[in-house]
N, C-alpha and C positions, 0 to 999 in steps of 0.2 A: 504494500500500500504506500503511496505517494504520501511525502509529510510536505503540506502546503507552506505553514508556517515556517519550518525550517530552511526552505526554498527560496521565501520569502525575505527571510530572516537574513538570510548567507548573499543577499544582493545590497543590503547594507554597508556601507562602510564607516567606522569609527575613522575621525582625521582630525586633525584642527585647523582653527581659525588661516593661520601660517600656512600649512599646508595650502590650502582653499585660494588665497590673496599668490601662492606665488605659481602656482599653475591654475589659475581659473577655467580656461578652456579642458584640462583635463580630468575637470571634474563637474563640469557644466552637464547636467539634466540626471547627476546620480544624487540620490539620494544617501544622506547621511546623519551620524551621530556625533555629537559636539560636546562635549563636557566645558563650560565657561558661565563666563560671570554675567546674566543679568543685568543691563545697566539702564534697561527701558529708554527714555526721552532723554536720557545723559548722555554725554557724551565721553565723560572721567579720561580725559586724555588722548584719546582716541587720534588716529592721525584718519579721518573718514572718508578723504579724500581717496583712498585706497576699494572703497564698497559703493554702492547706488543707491541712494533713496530713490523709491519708488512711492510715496506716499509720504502724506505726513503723519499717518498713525505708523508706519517702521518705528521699531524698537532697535536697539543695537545688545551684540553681543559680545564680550570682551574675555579676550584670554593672552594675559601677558601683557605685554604692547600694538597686539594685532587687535583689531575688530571689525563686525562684518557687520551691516544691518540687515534686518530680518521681516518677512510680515508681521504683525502683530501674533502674541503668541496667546491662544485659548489658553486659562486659568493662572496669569503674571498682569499685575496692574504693573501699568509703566511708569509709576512714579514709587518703585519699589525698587532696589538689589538684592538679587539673590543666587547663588551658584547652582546652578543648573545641567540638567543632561536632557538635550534636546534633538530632537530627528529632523529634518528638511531636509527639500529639493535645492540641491546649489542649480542658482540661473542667470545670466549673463545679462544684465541691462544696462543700455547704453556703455557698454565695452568693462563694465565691472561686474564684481561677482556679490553676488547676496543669495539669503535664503528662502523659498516659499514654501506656504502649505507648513509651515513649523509649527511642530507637535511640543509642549512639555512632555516627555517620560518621568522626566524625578526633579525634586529638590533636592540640593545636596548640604548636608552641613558642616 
């Protein structure tokens, strides 16, 4: 018997922020998983000029000194921080990379 989930599962990839900003085309329309910081409407540093707003409700997502902005994330108010493990689509707009469709999985503490 076929296990869908695990099939599913194994087309996932865990990467980071880094990884995402310096190969964007090679990771443009995979889905992935992100362990990072939370930073909602902030910007804490951020150099952003690196990612795409696509909206004015994007949230940004920060890990280290990289960060990426995202759709709005079901169950994260954006005027919150918090560490985070998150799934999205990486997708290319206007020549940067950001994430859509972004799921929270967990908080982390």
């Amino acid at each position: 018997m076929l296990n869908v989930e695990a099939e599913v599962r194994s087309t996932v990839e865990k990467t980071s922020i880094k990884d995402i900003l310096s190969n964007p085309t090679e990771w443009e329309g995979k889905e992935v998983i992100l362990e990072a910081e939370f930073v909602g409407w902030g910007s804490e540093g951020c150099d952003l000029m690196q990612s795409s707003l696509k909206t004015r409700s994007d949230v940004v997502l920060k890990d280290g000194d990289y960060c990426i902005f995202s759709d709005p994330i079901p169950g994260l108010n954006p005027r919150e921080k918090v560490k985070v493990r998150v799934k999205g689509i990486v997708e290319i707009y206007f020549n940067k990379p950001r994430l859509k469709e972004t799921q929270l999985l967990e908080k982390l503490v």
